[in-house]
Each structure stands twice: as structure tokens, then as C-alpha cells.
N, C-alpha and C positions, 0 to 999 in steps of 0.2 A: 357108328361107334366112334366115340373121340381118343386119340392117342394123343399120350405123353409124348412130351420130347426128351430127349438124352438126359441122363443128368449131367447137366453140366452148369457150372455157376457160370449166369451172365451179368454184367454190372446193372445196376439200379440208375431210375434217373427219374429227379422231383421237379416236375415243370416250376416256374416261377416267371409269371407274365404280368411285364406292368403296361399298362396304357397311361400313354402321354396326352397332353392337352394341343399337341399337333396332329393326332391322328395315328402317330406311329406308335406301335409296341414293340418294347422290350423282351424277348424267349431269351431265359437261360434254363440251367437246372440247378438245384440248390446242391449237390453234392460237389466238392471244391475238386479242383485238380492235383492231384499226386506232386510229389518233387519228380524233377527227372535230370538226368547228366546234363553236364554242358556242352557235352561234343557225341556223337555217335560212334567218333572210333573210342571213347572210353569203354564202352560196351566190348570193341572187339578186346581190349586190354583185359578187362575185367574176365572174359570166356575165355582168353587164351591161359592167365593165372588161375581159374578155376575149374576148368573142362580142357585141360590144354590139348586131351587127343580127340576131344570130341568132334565128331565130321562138320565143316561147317557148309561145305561147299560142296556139290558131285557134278558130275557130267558127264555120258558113256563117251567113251571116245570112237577112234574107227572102226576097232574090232566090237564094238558093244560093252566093252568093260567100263565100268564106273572108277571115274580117277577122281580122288577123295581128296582134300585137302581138311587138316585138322584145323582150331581155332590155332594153335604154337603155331604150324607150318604160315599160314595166312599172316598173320603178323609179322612175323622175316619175309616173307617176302613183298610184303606192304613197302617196311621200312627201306627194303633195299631198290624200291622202285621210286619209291619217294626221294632216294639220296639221287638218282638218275633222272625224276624231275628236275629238280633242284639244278642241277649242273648244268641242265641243257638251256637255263634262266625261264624255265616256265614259273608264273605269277599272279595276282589278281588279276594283271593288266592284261598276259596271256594267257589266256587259260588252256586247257585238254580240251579237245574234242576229239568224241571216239564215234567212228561213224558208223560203226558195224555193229552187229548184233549182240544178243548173251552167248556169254561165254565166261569160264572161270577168269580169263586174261584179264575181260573186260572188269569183271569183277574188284578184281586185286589191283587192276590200275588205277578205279575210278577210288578207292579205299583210299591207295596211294595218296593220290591227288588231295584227298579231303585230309588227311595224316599229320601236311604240312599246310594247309590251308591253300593250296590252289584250287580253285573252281574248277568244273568241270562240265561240260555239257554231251549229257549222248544224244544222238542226233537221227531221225527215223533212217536207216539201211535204204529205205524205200527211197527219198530224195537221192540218193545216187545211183540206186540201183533197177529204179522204176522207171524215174523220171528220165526225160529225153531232152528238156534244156534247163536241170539244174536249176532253176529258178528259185527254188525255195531254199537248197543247199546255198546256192551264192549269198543269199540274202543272209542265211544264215552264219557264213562266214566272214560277211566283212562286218558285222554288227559284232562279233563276238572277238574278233582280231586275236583267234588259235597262237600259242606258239608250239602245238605239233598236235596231228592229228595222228589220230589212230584207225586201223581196219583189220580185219582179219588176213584174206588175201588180196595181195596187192593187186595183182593182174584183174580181181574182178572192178575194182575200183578205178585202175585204170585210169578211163573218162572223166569221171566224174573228179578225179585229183588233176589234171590235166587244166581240167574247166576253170576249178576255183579255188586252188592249193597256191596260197601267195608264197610270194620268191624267199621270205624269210620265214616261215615256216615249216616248223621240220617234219617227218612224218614216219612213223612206226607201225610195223605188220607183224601179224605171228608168222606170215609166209612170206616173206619180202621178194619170194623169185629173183629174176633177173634185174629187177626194176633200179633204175638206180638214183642215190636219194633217197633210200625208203633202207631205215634200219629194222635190222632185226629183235623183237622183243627179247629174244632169251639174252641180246646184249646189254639193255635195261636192269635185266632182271640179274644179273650177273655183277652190278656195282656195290663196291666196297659201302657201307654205309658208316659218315662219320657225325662228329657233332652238331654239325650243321641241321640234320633230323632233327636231334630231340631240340633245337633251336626252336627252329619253323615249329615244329606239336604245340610245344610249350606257350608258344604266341596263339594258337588257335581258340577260340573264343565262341560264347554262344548264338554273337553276331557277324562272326567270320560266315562270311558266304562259300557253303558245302555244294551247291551243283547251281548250274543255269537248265531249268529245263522249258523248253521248245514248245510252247501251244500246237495243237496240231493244225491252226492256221484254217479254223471251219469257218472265218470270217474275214481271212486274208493274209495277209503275210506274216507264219509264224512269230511271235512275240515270246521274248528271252524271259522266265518268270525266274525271279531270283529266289533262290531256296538258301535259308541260311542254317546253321545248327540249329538254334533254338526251335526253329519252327519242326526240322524231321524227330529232335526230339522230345518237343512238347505234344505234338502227334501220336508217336509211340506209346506215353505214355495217355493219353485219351483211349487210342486204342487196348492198350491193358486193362484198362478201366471196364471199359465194354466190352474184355473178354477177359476176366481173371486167370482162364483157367491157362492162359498161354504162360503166368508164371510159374505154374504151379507142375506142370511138363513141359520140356524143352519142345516147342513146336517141330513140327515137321512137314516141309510143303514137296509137293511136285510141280512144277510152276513153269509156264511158257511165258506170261504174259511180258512184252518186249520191258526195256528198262528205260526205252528213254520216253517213256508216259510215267506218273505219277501213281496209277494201279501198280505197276510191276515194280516201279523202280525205289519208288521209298514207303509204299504202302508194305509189299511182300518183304521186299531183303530187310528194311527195317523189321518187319517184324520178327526175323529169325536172328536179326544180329543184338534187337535190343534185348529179347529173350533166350537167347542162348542155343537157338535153335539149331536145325540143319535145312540147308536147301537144295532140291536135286533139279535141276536145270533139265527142263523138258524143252527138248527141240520138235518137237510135235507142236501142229496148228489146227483151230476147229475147221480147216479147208478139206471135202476128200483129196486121199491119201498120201495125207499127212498127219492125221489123227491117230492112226494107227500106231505112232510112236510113240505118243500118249497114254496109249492102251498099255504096249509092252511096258512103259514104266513105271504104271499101277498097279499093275500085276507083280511088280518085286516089290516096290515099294507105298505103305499105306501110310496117307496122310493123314497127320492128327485137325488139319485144318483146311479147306480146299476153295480155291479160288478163281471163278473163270467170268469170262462173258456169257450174258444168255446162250448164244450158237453154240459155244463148247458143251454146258449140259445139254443142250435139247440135242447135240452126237454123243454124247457121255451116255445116255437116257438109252439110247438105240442100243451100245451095247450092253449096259448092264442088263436089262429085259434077256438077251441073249444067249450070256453066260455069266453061269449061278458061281462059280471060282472067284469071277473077277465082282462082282456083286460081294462075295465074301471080303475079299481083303478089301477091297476099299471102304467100306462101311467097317472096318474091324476096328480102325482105332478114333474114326472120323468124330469129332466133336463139334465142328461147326461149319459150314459152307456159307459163302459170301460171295453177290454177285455184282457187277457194275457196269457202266458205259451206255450199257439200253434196260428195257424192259424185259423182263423174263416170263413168256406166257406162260398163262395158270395152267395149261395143259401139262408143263414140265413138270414145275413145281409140283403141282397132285404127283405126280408119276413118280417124281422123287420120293416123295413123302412114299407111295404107296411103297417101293421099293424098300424103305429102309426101317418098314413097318414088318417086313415079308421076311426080313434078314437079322433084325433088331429086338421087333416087335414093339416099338418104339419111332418117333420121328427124330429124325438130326435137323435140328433150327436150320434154318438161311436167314440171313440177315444182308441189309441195305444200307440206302442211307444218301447224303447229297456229300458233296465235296466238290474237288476243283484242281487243279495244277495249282494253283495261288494258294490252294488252302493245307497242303501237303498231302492228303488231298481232303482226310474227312472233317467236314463240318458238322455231321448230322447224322444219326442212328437211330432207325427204327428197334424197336421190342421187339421179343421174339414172339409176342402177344398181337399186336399191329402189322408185323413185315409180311408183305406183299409188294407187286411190282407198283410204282407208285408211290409208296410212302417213306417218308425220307426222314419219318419220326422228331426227336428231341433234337436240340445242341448237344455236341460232345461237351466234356466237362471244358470250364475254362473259356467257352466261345457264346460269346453272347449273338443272337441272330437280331434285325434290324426290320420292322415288316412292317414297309412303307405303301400306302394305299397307291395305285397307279394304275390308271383307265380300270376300274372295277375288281381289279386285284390285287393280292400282296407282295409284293416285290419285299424280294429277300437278302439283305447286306448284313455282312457277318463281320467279327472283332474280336481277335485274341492273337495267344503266341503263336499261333499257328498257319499265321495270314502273310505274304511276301510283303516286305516294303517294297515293294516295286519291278518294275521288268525293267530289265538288263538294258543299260543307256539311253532308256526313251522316257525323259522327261516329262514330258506333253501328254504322253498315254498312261503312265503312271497317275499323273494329276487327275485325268477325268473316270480314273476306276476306284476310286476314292469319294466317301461324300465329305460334309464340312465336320463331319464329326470323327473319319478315320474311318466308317468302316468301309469295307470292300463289296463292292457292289457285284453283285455274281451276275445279274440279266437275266435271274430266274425268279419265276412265282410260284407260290407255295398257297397253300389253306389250310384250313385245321380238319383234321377229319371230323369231329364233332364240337363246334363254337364253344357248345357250351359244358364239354371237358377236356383244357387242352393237354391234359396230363396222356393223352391218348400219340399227339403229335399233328405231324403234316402230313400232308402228299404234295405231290410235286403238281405244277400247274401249267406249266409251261415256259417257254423260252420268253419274257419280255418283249423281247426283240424282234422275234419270227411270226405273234402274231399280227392280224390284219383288220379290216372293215371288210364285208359284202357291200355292193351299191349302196342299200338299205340301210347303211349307219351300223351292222352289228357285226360286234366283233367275233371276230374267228379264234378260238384257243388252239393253238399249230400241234402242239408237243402234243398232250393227250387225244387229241384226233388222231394226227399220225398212230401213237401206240392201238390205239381203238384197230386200224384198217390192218394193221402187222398180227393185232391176235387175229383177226375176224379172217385176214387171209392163211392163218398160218396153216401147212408152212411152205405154200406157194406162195408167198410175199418176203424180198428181201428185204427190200424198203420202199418209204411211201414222202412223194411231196407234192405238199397242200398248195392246191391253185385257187383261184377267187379274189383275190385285189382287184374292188372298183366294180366284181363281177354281180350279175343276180344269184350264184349258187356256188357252192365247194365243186370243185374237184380234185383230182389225184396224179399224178404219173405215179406209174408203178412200176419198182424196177424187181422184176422176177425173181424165183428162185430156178434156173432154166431147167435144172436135171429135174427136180419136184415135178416142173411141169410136162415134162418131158414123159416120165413115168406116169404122170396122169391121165397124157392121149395117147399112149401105148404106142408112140412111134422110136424108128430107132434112133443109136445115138450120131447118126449121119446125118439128121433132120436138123436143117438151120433154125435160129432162132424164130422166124419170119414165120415157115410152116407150122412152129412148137405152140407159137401166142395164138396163131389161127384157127387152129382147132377147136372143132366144134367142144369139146367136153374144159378147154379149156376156160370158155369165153364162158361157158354155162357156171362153170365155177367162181370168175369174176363179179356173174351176172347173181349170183345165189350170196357170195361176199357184199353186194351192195344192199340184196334185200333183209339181210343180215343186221347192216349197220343201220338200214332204214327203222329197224324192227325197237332199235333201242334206241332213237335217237329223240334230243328233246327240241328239236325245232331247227330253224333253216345254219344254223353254226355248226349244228354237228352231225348234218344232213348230207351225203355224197352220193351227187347226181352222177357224175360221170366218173370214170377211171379212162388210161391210157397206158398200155403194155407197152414199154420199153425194149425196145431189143436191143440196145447199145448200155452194155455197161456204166456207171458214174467213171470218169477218169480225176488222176489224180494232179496231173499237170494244168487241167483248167479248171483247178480247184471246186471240183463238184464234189471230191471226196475225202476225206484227211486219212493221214497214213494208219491211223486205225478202225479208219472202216465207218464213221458219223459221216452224214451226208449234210453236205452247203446247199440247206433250199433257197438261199437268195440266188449263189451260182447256176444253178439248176432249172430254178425259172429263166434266167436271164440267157444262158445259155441254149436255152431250151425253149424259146419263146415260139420255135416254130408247133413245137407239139402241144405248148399251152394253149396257144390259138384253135388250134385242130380242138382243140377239149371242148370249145365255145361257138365249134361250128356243127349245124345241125345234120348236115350233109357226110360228114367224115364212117365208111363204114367201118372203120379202126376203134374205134369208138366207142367204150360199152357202157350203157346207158342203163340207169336204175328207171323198169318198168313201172 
């Protein structure tokens, strides 16, 4: 039986493809792009004059209570952080860097910052708090030349300020402890604010640069992507576009995802600040037990919109099956769900659906789509007719796509307001992510789902970049291989990297899901990783995943002969891994060359080989 989905109005989009006489085509859609403000804090102006008590902001504190801040409240204290910028001579030339995580402080600081027009950059928590020589944070600070950093508590940071915190740079904590040189926010926050404010606002502009945010560096040394006004909110208003109904009710999210990615940081709070929304700051992660905080927060509060990584529904999924309560509120006001960063296997998806058919009687859309740090981040919107993991649909209004033939595929470069003029100081790399016509070249390949109706859209085809050649001259497609062995494992597979450069045949390293498998050989949780891979029922399961991919596979490209169990984590200091969890297969081969080898050797009994 076919179920409806929710009623809820989703934007329209009229493909319009021209083919050129070089080979390349032109994707846009014929419906035009909206007006939209010239600055983002106009949005907070506008909500705080029109909803002036409306929450904008929550976050439970120590004892569990929710500390609200309204749109009025957020504005005073924008304006009075910003006069505290201002005097401490932060500038274009200095900007904010806040190295810690969400939190309202972080919040109202970074507003701050964008207010009077200084830049801002958040920065992953993880490079100071993971990493053990700073490498990526350094890098990070002397390209960007802070005139004050920010953290939550000081003493965790410690080290990591210690390492790479220059002699003129100032630095502020919500916890300052004992530490000294490290001011107290509430002293910030506590500045008389004079003309000088509405000075600095007044000069803010649609090409004032509003944040620098951070690549996660899956190809090497984090790159500064410059985010200006025009582009978060010519974005927003894209996004509106392909979801009307966000003007139509003040959104409402529950949201973990970090801020200093381009998901969390101007996809989500944009969309609650350009719509008038509220946002409730989930300190909950899809890791166990941590998720659990997540849970308690759906449980009081139901989003009209919801947004995670695959990992978080495919733990979101386990407990709503669970309990029929929390199935109820969350499904009570939900209108749309949106996923990003991987693929989301079709196992969830169904399970979603069936769930909110069980509760509804009805489905709630999910919807996709392609983007970028460079691009604010959406380019691309799948239908709620098309979406599925894979399809990365139309251009959002306003962005025309670029799909340039390259070793037998589309290579996809995109153009509009919503694209950075460049990373932050680096010339040279700026120049070559560019082609001779302006647009931005992303490194990814696309195809049409059906050639010959593109009104239908794309999917995604891979990274440019990442694929390869077998011995044999044929090429290997990296990105949809990988997703292929992640559903076919799921959900004993975390992640997967393609080996075979130069080789007769694919293979894989596999990096586990260790509890999954762990619960699969019924041994306890004392058993090292070493014993977990070993097992007999495990190896049978890897052995069953290859005849699996054997079963659908169309010839030696998307063929995997062997796999190799990992029992060492991806680390994030030899950049096998970026601070949100995408894995570097160039690092990972080259790091790892002794396990690739092993893949290639006949003799290896580690080794599990497609019968």
C-alpha cells in the first residue's frame, strides 16, 4: 500500500538544461530566487521587534533546566558583547576564534562578532581537545591571526592555549578558573554599549565577511572558507524556498549538530534565526551514552523540523521502535526531516517511514541534497518524489550547476550568491578552485537519474578525486562503492576504504562497528578487538557481505574480492579522520600501506576473501 506524506507545502523546481557546443551543460531551475536581507543580524532585529519574547535560544543547564533566552534578551546582549569586541581592537584583520563547542555564550558571541562586522571563526573542540600536537589548531591560528580566543573552561584548554595562543592575543572563558590572562565572559558581557555599535552595524554590508569556517581538512590542512553575508543569506532564503512551510510556523529544532561545520552552524541557526524560530541546544551525540540526552530532549520538546546524520536516525530508529510516548511527541509536530555528511541506509529510511505511518498514518518527507562549506552549504535539493540516499536532485533557486565531462563522468561546478569568493589568505588555492568562468568546482560527480528526463534530477557519483584505475585500465568509482559495502555491511560496518590502484582487483579495509560485532559473536565486553574480528560468526558475516556485493555487482569496478578487519580505529592527528567523523582514503591507504599489502597477499589468514 502507498502512503501519503505529511501535508506540507514543499517548494517546486522546473529543471532548465542547456547543452553547450563544448560538451558542458548548463542545470538550473526556472523559478527565480526570493529577495532576502542584507545581513543576518537584520533577521535577529526584525524577531526581536516582532516576537520580542519569543525563545530564541535554550539549553538545560547543570540541574536540567532549560535557560531560555528571548529574541529582546539576545539582542542586548549581542549589542553589549559587540561594544566589548570593539574595545578590545578585534577587526577584519583580528578576528574571534571560539574553540569550544555550542553553547548559548558561543552563540550570542559569534552574533556579536557578525553585529559589527568582525569575522569569526569556530574551530573543531577536537583539535585541542583530541589532538596531542595541535597541528591542525596551529595551522589554524597563525593563518587566521585571532585577536582573542574563546573556550568554555579554561583549565580544559589549558595545553592546547599554551601550544598556540600568540603573546598578543587575548583570550576569554565562561570558566576562567585560576588561569591567568584568560577573562571572564560575564566581564564582556557586562560593557556599557556606546555609539560606536551602531557605527560598526551600520557599515555591515552584504559583502562583509560574517564567519571563516574551517574545512575539515579530509585532504589536508584545514582551509579558511570565507563566509560573507550575502551568501548565509541568500542560502536561507533558497532554503525557504524548498521548504515554505518554515515561514509559515516559526520553526522549531532540537539540534546537536557542532557549529563550527557548515550543517550545524549556518544551515540549522540560520534557519531559526532567518525564520523567527527557536533553537534548543542538544548536548547529546549519536555515540553510546550520549544519545541518551537526546532522547530526554525529545521527549519535552517536539520539532517541527529535524536534522541529523545517518548514525543519529539509524539510534533515533532503535528507540522510537521502543517507546510508543516518545514516537508520539516527536512525530506530533514533525514536518520535515533532513539528513547529511553520508549516506543513509534504506533499512532506516523504510523504518522511518514505517514508524511515522504507525503514528501518522502518513509519511514525514526526508529530504537531501549536495552542498559544501564553500557553498553555505546547499547547492542541490532532491523532491520529496526522488530523495533517497544518493540523489542530490535540482540546483537550489539562484545557483546554476556546471557539468563538465571528466574521465567518463560529470564533474559538477556550481555559481551564484551563495558560493565563497575564496579561503581565507590563500591566494594560490583560491585560484585553482575556480574555473575560467567563476564557477566553484566542488570535486564531485553527479549523473542524471534518467538522461532523458532531467526534470527528475541527479545522484551523486563520486568524489573526482578519490577515484582510480585497476591494472586493467578501468576505472574504479570510490564514493558509491564505498556506500554500496556500508549498506551491505550494515550495521557491522563503520566505514570502508577502496584499495586497488595499479591492482588486478577492489578491495577494502574495514573499519568495524566493534560493539555490533562484538554482540554478533556473543562474547563479552572484556574481549579485545583482535579476539571480536576473529570470530568465527564474524568472519562468516564479512564472508556473506562480500557474496552480497558479488550478487549485484556489474563487472570487475564494482567487484570486492577481499576485505581486511581493522582493529585500530581511524586517528584524527594522522589525518585519517576529520573532526566530523568522514574518513581520508588517501591518508589511510598511505598510512596503511602495510594492511593494503596484506590485501594483495595470498598467504595472509586475516584476510577475508570472496569465495
Amino acid at each position: 500500500m502507498s502512503y501519503p506524506f505529511r501535508d506540507v507545502q514543499v517548494g517546486t523546481a522546473t529543471a532548465e538544461l542547456t547543452a553547450r557546443a563544448d560538451g558542458t551543460q548548463l542545470l538550473r531551475v526556472a523559478e527565480p530566487l526570493g529577495d532576502y536581507p542584507d545581513t543576518l543580524l537584520a533577521c535577529l532585529t526584525r524577531w526581536a521587534n516582532e516576537a520580542p519574547e519569543r525563545t530564541f535560544v535554550a539549553r538545560r543547564d547543570g540541574h536540567g533546566e532549560w535557560q531560555r533566552l528571548s529574541y529582546a534578551e539576545t539582542l542586548t546582549q549581542v549589542r553589549r558583547l559587540a561594544q566589548g569586541l570593539l574595545d578590545r581592537g578585534l577587526s577584519s584583520e583580528r578576528p574571534l576564534a571560539i574553540l569550544s563547542g555550542n553553547s548559548i555564550e558561543h552563540l550570542l558571541l559569534s552574533l556579536a562578532a557578525m553585529y559589527v562586522g568582525i569575522p569569526f571563526a569556530p574551530v573543531s573542540p577536537a583539535y585541542s581537545l583530541v589532538s596531542k600536537d595541535y597541528g591542525k589548531l596551529r595551522h589554524i591560528v597563525e593563518l587566521l591571526t585571532p585577536g582573542m580566543l574563546m573556550v568554555d573552561k579554561a583549565e580544559d584548554y589549558a595545553s592546547a592555549l599554551a601550544a598556540v595562543r600568540p603573546d598578543d592575543c587575548a583570550c576569554l572563558a565562561l570558566s576562567p578558573g585560576d588561569m591567568s590572562g584568560v577573562a571572564p565572559f560575564a566581564e564582556l558581557l557586562d560593557t556599557p554599549v556606546s555609539d560606536a555599535v551602531d557605527a560598526a552595524h551600520a557599515a555591515v554590508g552584504p559583502d562583509t565577511i560574517a564567519k571563516i569556517l574551517f574545512t575539515s581538512g579530509s585532504t589536508g590542512m584545514p582551509k579558511g572558507v570565507i563566509n560573507t553575508q550575502r551568501m548565509l543569506c541568500s542560502n536561507q532564503e533558497m532554503l525557504a524556498s524548498q521548504m515554505p512551510f518554515l515561514r509559515d510556523e516559526p520553526p522549531v529544532l532540537v539540534d546537536w549538530l557542532p557549529w563550527n561545520h557548515t550543517f550545524g552552524g549556518n544551515h540549522n541557526i540560520g534557519i531559526v534565526l532567518y525564520n523567527g524560530g527557536s533553537l534548543y541546544i542538544d548536548d547529546g551525540r549519536p555515540v553510546p551514552g550520549e544519545f541518551e540526552t537526546t532522547i530526554a530532549n525529545l521527549r519535552e520538546i517536539a520539532p517541527t523540523v529535524y536534522f541529523n546524520v545517518p548514525k543519529g536516525f539509524e539510534i533515533l530508529v532503535d528507540y522510537l521502535k521502543r517507546d510508543d510516548s516518545l514516537r508520539e511527541i516527536f512525530f506530533s509536530r514533525l514536518n520535515l526531516m533532513f539528513f547529511a555528511a553520508a549516506g543513509l541506509s534504506q533499512h532506516i529510511w523504510d523504518e522511518l517511514d514505517r514508524l511515522a505511518i504507525q503514528t501518522l498514518g502518513c509519511k514525514v518527507g526526508m529530504l537531501t541534497g549536495l552542498g559544501a562549506t564553500e557553498t553555505a552549504p546547499s547547492a542541490m535539493f532532491a523532491s520529496l518524489e526522488e530523495s533517497q540516499s544518493g540523489v542530490v536532485g535540482l540546483p537550489a533557486r539562484g545557483v546554476t550547476v556546471k557539468l563538465v565531462p571528466n574521465a567518463g563522468k560529470l564533474e559538477c561546478r556550481v555559481k551564484g550568491p551563495s558560493v565563497m569568493p575564496g579561503y581565507w589568505r590563500q591566494p594560490e588555492v583560491t585560484a585553482k578552485s575556480f574555473d575560467e568562468e567563476g564557477f566553484y568546482c566542488l570535486g564531485d560527480a553527479v549523473k542524471f537519474i534518467d538522461p532523458a528526463e532531467p526534470q527528475r534530477g541527479m545522484r551523486f557519483d563520486g568524489r573526482i578525486t578519490e577515484d582510480f584505475k585497476l591494472d586493467t585500465g578501468t576505472w574504479v568509482s570510490v564514493g558509491p562503492l564505498r556506500a554500496r559495502i556500508i549498506e551491505a555491511g550494515a550495521p557491522h560496518v563503520k566505514d570502508a576504504v577502496i584499495a586497488g590502484i595499479d591492482k588486478p582487483f577492489v578491495s577494502a579495509l574495514i573499519f568495524p562497528d566493534l560493539e555490533k560485532c562484538r554482540e554478533l559473536a556473543g562474547l563479552a565486553d572484556s574481549a579485545d578487538a583482535a579476539a571480536v574480528l576473529a570470530s568465527g560468526e564474524v568472519r562468516e558475516r564479512f564472508e556473506q557481505m562480500l557474496r552480497d556485493l558479488d550478487a549485484s555487482s556489474t563487472g570487475s569496478s564494482t567487484r570486492v574480492r577481499r576485505v581486511l578487519l581493522l582493529d585500530k580505529s581511524p586517528r584524527l592527528d594522522a589525518n585519517e579522520i576529520t573532526d566530523k567523523g568522514s574518513i581520508n582514503q588517501r591518508a589511510v591507504l598511505d598510512n596503511r600501506a602495510a594492511a593494503v599489502d596484506e590485501l594483495y597477499r595470498d598467504d595472509s589468514p586475516s584476510v577475508i576473501r570472496l569465495s
